[in-house]
C-alpha positions in Angstrom: 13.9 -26.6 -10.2 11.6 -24.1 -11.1 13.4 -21.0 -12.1 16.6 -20.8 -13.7 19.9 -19.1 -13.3 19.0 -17.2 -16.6 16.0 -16.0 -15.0 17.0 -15.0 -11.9 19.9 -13.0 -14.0 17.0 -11.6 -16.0 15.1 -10.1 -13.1 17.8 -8.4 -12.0 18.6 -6.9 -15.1 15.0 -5.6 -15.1 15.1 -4.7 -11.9 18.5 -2.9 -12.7 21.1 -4.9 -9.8 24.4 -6.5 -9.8 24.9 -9.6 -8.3 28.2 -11.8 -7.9 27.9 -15.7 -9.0 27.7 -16.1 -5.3 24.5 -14.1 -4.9 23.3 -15.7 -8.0 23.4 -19.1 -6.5 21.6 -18.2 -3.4 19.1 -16.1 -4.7 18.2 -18.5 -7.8 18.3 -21.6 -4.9 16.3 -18.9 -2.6 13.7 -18.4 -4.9 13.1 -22.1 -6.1 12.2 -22.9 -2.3 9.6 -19.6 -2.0 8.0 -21.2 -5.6 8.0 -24.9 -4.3 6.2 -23.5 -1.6 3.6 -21.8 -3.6 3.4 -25.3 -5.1 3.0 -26.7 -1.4 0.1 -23.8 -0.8 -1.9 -24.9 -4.1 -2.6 -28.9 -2.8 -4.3 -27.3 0.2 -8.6 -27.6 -0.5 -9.6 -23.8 0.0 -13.4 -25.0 -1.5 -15.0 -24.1 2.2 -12.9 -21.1 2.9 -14.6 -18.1 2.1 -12.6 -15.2 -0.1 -11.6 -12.5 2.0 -9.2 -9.3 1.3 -8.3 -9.8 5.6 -7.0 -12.6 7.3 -9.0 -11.5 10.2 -12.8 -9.5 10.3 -12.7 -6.6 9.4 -15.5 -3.8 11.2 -16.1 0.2 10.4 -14.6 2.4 13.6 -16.1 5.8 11.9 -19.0 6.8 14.6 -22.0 7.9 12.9 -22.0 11.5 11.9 -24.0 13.9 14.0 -25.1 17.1 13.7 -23.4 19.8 16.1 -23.4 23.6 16.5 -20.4 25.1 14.9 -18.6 28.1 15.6 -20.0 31.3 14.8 -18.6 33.2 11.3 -17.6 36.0 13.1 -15.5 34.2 15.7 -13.8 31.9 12.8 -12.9 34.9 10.8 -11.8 37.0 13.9 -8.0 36.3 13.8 -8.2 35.6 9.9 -5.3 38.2 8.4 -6.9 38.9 5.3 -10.4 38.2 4.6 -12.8 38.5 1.8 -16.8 38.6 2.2 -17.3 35.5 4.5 -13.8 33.4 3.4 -10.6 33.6 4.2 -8.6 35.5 1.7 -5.3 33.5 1.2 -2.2 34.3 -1.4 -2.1 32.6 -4.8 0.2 29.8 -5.1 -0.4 28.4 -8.4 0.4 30.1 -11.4 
């Protein structure tokens, strides 16, 4: 077995839950199967398999930035409620 009863009771008293005996059982015989299969995972040879942070490849979707004409001052301020010089004056919200 490769965690305890005593552990499993010690997680959840870090991770602040209850559990009945019942529970106990089944999550200390739950998580002894998910470690031996960590155990399983390890004997696999990985030396050809390249790291990767994916399971699959990964490409960029951004499109390459371009330069476009933007809208005129004027017309972006022209339904502004308040403004100040060329910005848009806005109420303070941070004291």
């Amino acid at each position: 077995m490769k965690i305890s009863r005593d552990q499993v009771e010690h997680i959840a008293l870090l991770a602040r839950l209850e559990f009945s005996e019942k529970e106990l059982e089944a999550f200390t015989r739950q998580m002894d199967n998910i470690l031996t299969y960590f155990d399983k995972l390890k004997e696999v040879d990985t030396t050809l398999v390249e790291p990767t942070s994916h399971a699959i490849r990964v490409t960029n979707v951004f499109r390459e930035d371009e330069v476009k004409k933007s809208i005129a001052l004027d017309l972006s301020l022209k339904n502004a409620p308040e403004q100040e010089g060329n910005c848009f004056r806005v109420p303070k919200i941070i004291e």
